[in-house]
N, C-alpha and C positions, 0 to 999 in steps of 0.2 A: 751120693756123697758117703764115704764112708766114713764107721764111729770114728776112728782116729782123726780123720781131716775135721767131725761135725766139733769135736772135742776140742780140738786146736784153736779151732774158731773161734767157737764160744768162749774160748779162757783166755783168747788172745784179746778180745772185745773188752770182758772182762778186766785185764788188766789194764787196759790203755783208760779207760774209765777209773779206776781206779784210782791211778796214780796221778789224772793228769792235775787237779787242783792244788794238792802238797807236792807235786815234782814242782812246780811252775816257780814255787818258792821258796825249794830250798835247791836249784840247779846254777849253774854258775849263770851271773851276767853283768849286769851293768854295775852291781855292787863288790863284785869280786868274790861273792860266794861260792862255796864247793856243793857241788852235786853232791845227794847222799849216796850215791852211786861211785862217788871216786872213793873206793876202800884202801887203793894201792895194788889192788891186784894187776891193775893195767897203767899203759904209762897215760898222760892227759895232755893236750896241751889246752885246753879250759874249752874247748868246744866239743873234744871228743876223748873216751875213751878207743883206745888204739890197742895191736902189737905188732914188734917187728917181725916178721916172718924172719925164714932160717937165708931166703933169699935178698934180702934186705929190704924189702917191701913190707908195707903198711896192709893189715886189716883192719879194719874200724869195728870196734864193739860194740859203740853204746855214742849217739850223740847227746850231748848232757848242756848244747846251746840253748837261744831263747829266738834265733830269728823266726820271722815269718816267712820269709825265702830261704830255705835253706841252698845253697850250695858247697856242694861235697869238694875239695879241693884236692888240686891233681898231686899233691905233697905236702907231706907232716913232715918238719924238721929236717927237708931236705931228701927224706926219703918215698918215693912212688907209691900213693896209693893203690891197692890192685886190687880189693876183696871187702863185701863187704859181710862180716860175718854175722857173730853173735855174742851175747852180755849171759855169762854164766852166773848163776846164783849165788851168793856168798853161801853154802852150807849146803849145795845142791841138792834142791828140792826136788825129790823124787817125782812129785803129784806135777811142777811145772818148772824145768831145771834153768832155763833159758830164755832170756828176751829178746827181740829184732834191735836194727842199729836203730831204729827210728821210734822204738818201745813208747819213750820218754817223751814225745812229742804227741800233743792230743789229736791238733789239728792247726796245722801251718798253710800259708799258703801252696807254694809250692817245695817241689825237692829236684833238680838240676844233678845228674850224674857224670862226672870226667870221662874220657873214652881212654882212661887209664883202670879204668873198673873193668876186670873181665869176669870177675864173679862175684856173684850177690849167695847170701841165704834164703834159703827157702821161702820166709817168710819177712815180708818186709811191713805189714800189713801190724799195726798196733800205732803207729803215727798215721793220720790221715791228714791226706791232700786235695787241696783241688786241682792243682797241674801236675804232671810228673814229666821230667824227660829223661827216660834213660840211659841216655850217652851213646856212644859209638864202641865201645867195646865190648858188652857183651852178647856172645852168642847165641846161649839159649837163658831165655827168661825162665826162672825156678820155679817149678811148684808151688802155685797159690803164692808167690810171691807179691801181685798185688789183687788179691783174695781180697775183699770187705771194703775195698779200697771206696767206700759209697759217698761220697764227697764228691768223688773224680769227676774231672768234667775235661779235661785236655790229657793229652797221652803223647806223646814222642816216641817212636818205636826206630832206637838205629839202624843205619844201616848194617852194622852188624850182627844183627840180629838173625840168626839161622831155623829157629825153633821160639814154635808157643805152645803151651801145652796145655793139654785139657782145662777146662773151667777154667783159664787164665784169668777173668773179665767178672765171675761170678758176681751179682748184687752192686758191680759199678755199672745200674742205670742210671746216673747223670751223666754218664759218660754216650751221647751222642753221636759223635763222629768222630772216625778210626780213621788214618792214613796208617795202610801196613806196606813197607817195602818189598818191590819184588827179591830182596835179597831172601827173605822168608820163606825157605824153601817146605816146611812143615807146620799141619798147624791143627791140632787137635781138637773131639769132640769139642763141639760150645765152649772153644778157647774167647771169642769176644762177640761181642753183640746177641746175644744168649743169656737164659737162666733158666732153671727146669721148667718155667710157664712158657715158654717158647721164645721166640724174636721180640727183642725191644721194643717197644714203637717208637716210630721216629727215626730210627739207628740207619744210619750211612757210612757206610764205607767208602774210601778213598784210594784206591789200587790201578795198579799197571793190568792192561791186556795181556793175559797168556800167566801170570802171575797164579799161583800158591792161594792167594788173597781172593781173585777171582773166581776160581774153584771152590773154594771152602764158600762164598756166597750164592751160587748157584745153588752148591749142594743142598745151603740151608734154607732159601729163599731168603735173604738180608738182601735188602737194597745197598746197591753197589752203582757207583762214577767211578768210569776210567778215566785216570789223566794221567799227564808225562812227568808230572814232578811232583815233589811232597807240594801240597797246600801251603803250607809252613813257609816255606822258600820260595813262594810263587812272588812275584813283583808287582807292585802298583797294578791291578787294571784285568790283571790273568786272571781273571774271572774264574774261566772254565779250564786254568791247569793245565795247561797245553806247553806252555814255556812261549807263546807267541801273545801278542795284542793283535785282536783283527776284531771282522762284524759281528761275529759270535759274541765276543765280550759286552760289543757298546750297545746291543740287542739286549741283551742280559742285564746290562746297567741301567739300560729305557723300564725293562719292566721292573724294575727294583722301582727305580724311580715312581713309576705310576700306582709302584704296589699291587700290581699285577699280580708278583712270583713274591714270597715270602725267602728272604737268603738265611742260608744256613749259617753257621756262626764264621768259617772259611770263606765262602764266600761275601761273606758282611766284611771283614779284613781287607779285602782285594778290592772291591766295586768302592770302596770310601778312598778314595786315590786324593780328596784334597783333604783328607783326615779330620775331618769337623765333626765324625763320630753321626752323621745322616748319609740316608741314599736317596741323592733327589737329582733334580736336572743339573746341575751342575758339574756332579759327579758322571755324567753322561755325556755332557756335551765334550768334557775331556776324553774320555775314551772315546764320543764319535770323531774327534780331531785328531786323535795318537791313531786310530786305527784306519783314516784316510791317508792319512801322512806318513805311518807306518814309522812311527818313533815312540821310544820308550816314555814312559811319563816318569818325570823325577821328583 
């Protein structure tokens, strides 16, 4: 890593520590308060600082809400969110001039992207999350944009998504299992499931045969499952991802059941098909009847 990236880091940690106890109370929310961050520089509508581009389009500066879920919404005032940028200093601080849109934010549950987003800043990393979904619009994921991200435990990577780039992933080891699209046609050193002590343990990848995703696994030894569809979108029972219910599954759901095979967190999702939040015989004997019968489970 270089000083410059080690430096960013570190001041970016730094601040999000910093701020997050006095932001919490003096940020807009249930009281009607103003963020000490709304100076006027940028316009607000009480959840975010914003500007309108020259195209009539929204960048988002600085979120200045209080949810634990945040979602980024596909329009401010009627105008299309497109970017999300950056929170410049009131007096530009030479030593550190700029904060992420998410600066303000310590640690929320999740953060939810529009596929009206086609470009982020660099760095998004000074709010931390446990889930992220990126959206469907952007192409290439930025630069250490989710750097430090060590909270993470779920990821959404759009179909959009063209490019990851080096150390994408760095120090999100709670981050376990990756579905990357074969849209992903690039994907740099120890962009995920990596950190300078080598492979994860534990770390599973989710990808397409003949895939971008597949390669970068091999190259690195990461444990890797091909399947046909994201995990995410799999239906009641699709155990093993394939986009079908057949013996495969209700095999897969007998030794869940017996505790046999320990599932992963995707596959815990899919095999709990009567959702009582266990995987036991019951949960088995539906999929051994959807998959003689060859019907979906609802």
């Amino acid at each position: 890593m270089t000083n410059k990236r080690m430096i960013s880091s570190v001041l970016s940690l730094i601040m999000a520590l910093s701020l997050a106890l006095p932001v919490c109370a003096d940020s807009t929310g249930d009281n009607g308060s103003k963020s000490r961050f709304d100076d006027g520089r940028y316009l607000s509508n009480g959840e975010y600082l914003y500007t309108v581009n020259d195209d009539d389009t929204v960048t988002l500066n600085l979120y200045i809400g209080n949810d634990d879920d945040i979602v980024v919404p596909e329009e401010i005032d009627g105008k299309t969110v497109t970017e999300l940028g950056i929170y410049e200093i009131n007096g530009q601080d030479d030593f550190y001039p700029e904060y992420s849109v998410f600066a303000d934010v310590f640690h929320a549950n999740s953060l939810t992207l529009p596929s009206t987003i086609k470009k982020a800043s660099w760095l998004l990393y000074g709010g931390f999350f446990d889930k992220i979904d990126i959206g469907d619009g952007i192409e290439t994921i930025p630069l250490e944009m989710l750097f430090m991200q060590e909270h993470l435990k779920e990821l959404r990577i759009g179909s959009s998504v063209k490019r990851l780039v080096e150390r994408q992933l760095d120090l999100c080891t709670d981050l376990k299992e990756l579905y990357v699209p074969e849209t992903v046609e690039e994907i740099g050193d120890h962009a995920f499931g990596m950190t300078n002590k080598g492979v994860i343990e534990d770390f599973i990848l989710y990808c397409k045969s003949g895939s971008a995703a597949e390669e970068y696994a091999v190259a690195n030894g990461i444990n890797y499952y091909l399947v046909n569809i994201d995990p995410a979108l799999a239906s009641k029972g699709d155990i093993t991802f394939d986009d079908i219910i057949d013996t495969k599954d209700a095999l897969k759901a007998v030794s869940f059941a017996k505790k046999s095979i320990k599932p992963r967190n995707a596959e815990f999702t899919a095999a709990d098909v009567n959702a009582d939040g266990r995987l036991d015989s019951k949960d088995a004997m539906l999929l051994i009847n959807a998959a003689k019968n060859k019907t979906a489970i609802e």
